[in-house]
C-alpha positions in Angstrom: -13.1 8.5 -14.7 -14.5 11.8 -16.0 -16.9 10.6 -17.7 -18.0 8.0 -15.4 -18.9 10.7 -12.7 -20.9 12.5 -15.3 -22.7 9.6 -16.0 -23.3 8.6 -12.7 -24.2 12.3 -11.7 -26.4 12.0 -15.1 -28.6 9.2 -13.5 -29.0 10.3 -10.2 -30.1 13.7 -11.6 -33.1 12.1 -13.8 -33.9 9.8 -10.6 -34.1 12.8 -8.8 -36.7 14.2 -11.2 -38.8 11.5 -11.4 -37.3 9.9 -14.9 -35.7 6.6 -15.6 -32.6 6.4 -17.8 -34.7 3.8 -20.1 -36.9 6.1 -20.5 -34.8 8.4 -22.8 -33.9 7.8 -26.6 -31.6 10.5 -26.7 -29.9 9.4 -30.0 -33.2 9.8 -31.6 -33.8 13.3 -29.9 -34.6 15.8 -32.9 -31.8 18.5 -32.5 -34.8 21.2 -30.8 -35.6 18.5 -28.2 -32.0 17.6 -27.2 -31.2 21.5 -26.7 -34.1 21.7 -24.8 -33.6 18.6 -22.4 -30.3 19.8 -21.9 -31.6 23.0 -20.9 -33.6 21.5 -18.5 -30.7 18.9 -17.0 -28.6 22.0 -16.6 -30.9 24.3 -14.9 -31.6 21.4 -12.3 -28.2 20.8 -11.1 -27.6 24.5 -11.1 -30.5 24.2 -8.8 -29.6 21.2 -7.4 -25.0 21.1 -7.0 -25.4 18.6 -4.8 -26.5 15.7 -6.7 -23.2 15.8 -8.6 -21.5 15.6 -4.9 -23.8 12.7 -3.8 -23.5 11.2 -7.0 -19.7 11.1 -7.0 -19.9 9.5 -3.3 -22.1 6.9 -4.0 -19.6 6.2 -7.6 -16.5 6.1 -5.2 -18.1 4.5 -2.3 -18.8 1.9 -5.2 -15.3 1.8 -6.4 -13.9 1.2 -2.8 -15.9 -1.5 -2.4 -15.1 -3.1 -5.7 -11.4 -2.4 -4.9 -11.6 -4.0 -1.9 -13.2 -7.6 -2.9 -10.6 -7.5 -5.8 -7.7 -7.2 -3.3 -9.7 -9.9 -1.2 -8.8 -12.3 -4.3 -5.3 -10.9 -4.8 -4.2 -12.0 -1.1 -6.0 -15.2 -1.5 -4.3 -16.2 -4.9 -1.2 -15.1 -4.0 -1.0 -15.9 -0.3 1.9 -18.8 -0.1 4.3 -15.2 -1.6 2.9 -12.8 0.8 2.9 -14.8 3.7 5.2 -17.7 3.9 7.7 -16.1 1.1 10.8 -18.3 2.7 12.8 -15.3 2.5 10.9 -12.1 4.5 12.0 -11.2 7.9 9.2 -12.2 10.6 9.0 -10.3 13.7 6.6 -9.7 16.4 5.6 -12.9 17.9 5.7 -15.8 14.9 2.9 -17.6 16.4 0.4 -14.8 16.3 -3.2 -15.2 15.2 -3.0 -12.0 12.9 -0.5 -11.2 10.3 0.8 -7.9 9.1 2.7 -7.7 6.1 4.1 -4.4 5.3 6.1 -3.2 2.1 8.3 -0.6 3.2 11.5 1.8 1.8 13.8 3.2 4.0 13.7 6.6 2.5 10.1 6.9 2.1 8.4 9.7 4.7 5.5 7.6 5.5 7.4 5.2 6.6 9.4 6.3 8.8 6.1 8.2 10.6 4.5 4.3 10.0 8.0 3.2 12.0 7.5 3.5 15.6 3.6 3.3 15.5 4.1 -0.5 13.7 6.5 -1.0 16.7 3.9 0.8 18.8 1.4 -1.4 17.7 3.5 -4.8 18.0 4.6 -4.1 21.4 1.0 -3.2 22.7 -0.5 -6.4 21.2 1.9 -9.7 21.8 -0.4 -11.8 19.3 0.5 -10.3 16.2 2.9 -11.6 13.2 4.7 -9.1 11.3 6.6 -9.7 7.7 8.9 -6.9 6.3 8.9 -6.9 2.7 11.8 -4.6 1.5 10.7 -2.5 -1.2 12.8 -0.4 -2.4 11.7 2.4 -4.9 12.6 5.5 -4.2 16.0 5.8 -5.7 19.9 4.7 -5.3 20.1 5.3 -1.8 16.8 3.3 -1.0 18.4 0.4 -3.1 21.8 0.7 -0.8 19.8 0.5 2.1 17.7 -2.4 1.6 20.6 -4.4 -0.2 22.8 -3.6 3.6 20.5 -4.5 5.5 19.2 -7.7 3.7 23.1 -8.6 3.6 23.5 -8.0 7.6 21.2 -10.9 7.7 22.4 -12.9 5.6 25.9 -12.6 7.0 24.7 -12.3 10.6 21.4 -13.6 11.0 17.6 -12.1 12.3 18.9 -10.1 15.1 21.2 -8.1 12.8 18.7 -7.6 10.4 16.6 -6.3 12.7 19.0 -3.8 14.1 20.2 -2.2 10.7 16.4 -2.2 10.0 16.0 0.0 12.8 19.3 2.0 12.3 18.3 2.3 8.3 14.6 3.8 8.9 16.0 7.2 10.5 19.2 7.4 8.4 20.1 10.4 6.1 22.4 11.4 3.6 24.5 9.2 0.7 24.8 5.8 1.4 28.3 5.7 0.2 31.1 2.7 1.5 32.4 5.3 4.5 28.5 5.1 6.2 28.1 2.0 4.9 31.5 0.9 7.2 30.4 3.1 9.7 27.1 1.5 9.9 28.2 -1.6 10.0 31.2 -1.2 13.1 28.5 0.9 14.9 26.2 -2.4 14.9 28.8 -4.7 15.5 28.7 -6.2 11.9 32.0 -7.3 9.7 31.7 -4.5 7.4 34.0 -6.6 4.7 31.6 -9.2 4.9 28.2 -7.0 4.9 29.1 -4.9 1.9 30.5 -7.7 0.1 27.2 -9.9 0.2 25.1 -6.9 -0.9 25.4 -7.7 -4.4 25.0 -11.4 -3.9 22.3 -13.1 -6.3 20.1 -13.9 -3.2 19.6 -10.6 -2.5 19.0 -9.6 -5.8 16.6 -12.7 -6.4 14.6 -11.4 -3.2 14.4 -8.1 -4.5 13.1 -9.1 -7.7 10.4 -11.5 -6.4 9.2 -8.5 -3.8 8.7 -6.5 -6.4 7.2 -8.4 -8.7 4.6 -9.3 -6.1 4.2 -5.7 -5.2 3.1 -5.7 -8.9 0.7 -8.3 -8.5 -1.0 -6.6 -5.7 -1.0 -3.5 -7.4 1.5 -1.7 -4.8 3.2 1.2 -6.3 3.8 3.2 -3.4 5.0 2.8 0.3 4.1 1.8 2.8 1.6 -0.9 1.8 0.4 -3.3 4.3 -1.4 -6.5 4.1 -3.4 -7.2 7.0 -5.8 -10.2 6.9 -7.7 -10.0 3.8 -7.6 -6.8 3.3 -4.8 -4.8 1.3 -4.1 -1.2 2.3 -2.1 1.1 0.3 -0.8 4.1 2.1 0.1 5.0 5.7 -2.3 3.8 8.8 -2.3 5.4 12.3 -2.0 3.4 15.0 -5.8 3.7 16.2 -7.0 2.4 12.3 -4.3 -0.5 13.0 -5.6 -2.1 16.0 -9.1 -1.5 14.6 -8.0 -3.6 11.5 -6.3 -6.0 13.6 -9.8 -6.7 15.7 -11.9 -7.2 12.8 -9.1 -9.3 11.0 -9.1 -11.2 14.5 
């Protein structure tokens, strides 16, 4: 990346002066002329800082837009897994005309701040299709959580899931069997049932394919949300949301 920049910095610095890249044969430079052009380069952007700043933007402005067409063929190739996975919890309204698919662990800071502003951003707009994509990755108690709450479901249906969902995002501490129980009276669940399905192979198989298409899209880190064609990795206020959401629409 280093060197990249340099380069980049390097090319804008001879535009700048009024010479072309091709018109340097640097590797036949006698040893005097080489000192003495890099003399010169290093006097101008002592002179001139900036162009190393400008050049960076324009390399990174470059970058994100490179990024951004590649995750355009990511969601396109592997939209039937994102989207219609058979497996992922869909709230908001089903129907909707846009879809947001988020990748979330129940430990993770971000998302718990990306919590109520998703909510937020659900209730405010009634045309919008949401997908929860457990992704667990931050440790024992993330796996615990994700493996509960996909076995409330499984044992008790959407609604269930959807309250230890919301009960999971804001808990703290070990997720040993006494909360685990506790949990599970306070929601109304059969907590013999709950914690015996968490180890079930289907909850293991959808773990396994969720992360393996987190690996696809090149998600390492939560949250991550697909919405429309675009792929963003990394928490979104509410404002950039709805902005996303209109364009996608």
């Amino acid at each position: 990346m280093l060197n990249t920049r340099l380069a980049t910095s390097f090319a804008a610095m001879l535009m700048a002066t009024g010479v072309q890249a091709a018109d340097l044969d640097l590797e036949n430079m006698s040893d005097a002329d080489r000192a003495a052009f890099g003399a010169q380069v290093r006097a101008y952007l002592l002179e001139n800082p900036q162009v190393i700043m400008e050049a960076v933007q324009v390399l990174e402005e470059r970058q994100a837009a490179e990024q951004a067409q590649g995750d355009v063929a990511l969601i396109a190739n592997n939209a039937e897994a994102i989207f219609n996975d058979g497996y992922s919890w869909v709230g908001g309204n089903p129907e909707g005309d846009v879809t947001i698919v988020e990748f979330f662990d129940y430990r993770c800071g971000y998302c718990r701040r990306a919590h109520p502003e998703v909510t937020q951003l659900l209730e405010l707009d009634g045309n919008i299709r949401y997908i929860a994509k457990e992704f667990p990755i931050l440790g024992e108690n993330s796996l615990i959580s994700s493996r509960f709450a996909l076995a409330a479901r499984e044992v008790s249906g959407d609604e269930a899931y959807e309250t230890a969902k919301e009960a999971l995002i804001t808990l703290n501490g070990d997720m040993d069997e006494t909360v685990l129980r506790r949990l599970a009276d306070t929601l109304g669940l059969d907590a013999d049932a709950v914690i015996a399905a968490m180890d079930s192979e289907e909850i293991t198989r959808q773990l396994a394919e969720t992360r393996a298409l987190a690996q696809i899209l090149q998600i390492n880190g939560t949250p991550s949300f697909v919405m429309g064609d675009q792929l963003i990795r990394g928490y979104v206020p509410l404002d950039a949301m709805q902005q996303i959401v209109a364009e996608a629409r």
